[in-house]
Each structure stands twice: as C-alpha cells, then as structure tokens.
N, C-alpha and C positions, 0 to 999 in steps of 0.2 A: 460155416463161415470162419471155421479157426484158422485157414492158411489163407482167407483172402489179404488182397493187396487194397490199399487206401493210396486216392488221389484226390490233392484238396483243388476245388476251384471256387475261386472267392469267395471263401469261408462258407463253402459247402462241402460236407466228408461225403464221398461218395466210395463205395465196394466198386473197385476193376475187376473186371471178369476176361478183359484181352487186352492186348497192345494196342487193337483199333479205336478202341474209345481213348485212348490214353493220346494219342496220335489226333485224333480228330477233335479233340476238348484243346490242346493245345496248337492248335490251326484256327481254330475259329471261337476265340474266345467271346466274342462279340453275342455270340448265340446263344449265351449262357445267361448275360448279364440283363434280362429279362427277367430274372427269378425273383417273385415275391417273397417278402420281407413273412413274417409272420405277425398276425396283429395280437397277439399277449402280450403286453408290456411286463417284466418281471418285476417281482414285489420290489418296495421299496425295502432298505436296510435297514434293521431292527439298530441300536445301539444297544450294545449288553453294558450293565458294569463290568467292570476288570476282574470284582472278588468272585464273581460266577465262574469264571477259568477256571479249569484246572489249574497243578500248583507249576507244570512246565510252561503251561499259555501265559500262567498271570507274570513270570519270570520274563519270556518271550517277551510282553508287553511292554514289561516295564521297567527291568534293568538290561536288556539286551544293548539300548544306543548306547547307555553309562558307560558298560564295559567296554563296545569298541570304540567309544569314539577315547577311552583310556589307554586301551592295546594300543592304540592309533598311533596317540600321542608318543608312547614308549617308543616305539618302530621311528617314531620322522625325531625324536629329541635324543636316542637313546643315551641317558640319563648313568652318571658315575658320582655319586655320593660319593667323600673319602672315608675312609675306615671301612667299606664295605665292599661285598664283590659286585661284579654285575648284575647276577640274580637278584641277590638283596635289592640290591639300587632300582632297581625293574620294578618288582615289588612294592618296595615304599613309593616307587613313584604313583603306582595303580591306586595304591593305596590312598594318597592324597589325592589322590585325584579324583575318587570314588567317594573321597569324605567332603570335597568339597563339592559335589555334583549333590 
C-alpha cells in the first residue's frame, strides 16, 4: 500500500484502486451516506497542569499570545521613540508591552 491513492468521502479515507470507483463514488454520493457512525464515544479530555509540559509546550502555553499579540501591536503602531533607532524603538516597545502583560 505505499503508492496507493486516497479518496475521502464524507469523512471516510478510503484506498483507490481504479478510476471506476473514484468515478462511481462521485456520481452517486447518495449511496454512501448510509454509513454507520461508530458507537465508541472517545474519552473525555484529561486537563494536565501547564508545569507538566515540557519547557517548549509550557512556553507554547503560555507566553506565545504575549508575544504576538506584542509583535502585533509593533507591526499595526510601528512605534519611533526619539533618540532611538527603529530596532530600539521596536524593542522597548515589546518590551513594555511584555512588562505590562
């Protein structure tokens, strides 16, 4: 099965094996939509704490909006302190923005 072809029909993966069925699934969708559901319900979601991450997830979690919604603001204000260059200015802007987050 390493060079087979995949055709999805409603949200079923099925292996193509010719153009016939690929042809014939898309003519008569009707014929399909008869397929049982499966009756496992998937577990419910565990909550972890955050200090159980790793130290890239526990970052992920939980300074990822900080930062962009800071880049954000850099990009739609972008910001020129005098005495400073752009980068600077960029910078400190992050920077308070991150301290006051």
């Amino acid at each position: 099965m390493a060079n087979s072809v995949y055709y999805m029909t409603f949200t079923l993966l099925v292996p193509v094996r010719s153009f016939y069925f690929v042809s014939n699934t898309s003519r008569q969708p009707n014929h399909y939509e008869v397929t049982t559901l499966p009756s496992k319900i998937p577990p419910l979601k565990q909550l972890w704490p955050v200090t159980y991450l790793p130290m890239l997830g526990y970052l992920e979690q939980t300074v990822a909006t900080s930062i962009i919604n800071s880049l954000s603001g850099v990009g739609a204000q972008k910001p020129k302190f005098p005495f400073l260059t752009s980068t600077k200015s960029a910078l400190y802007y992050v920077a308070c923005h991150l301290k006051g987050a």
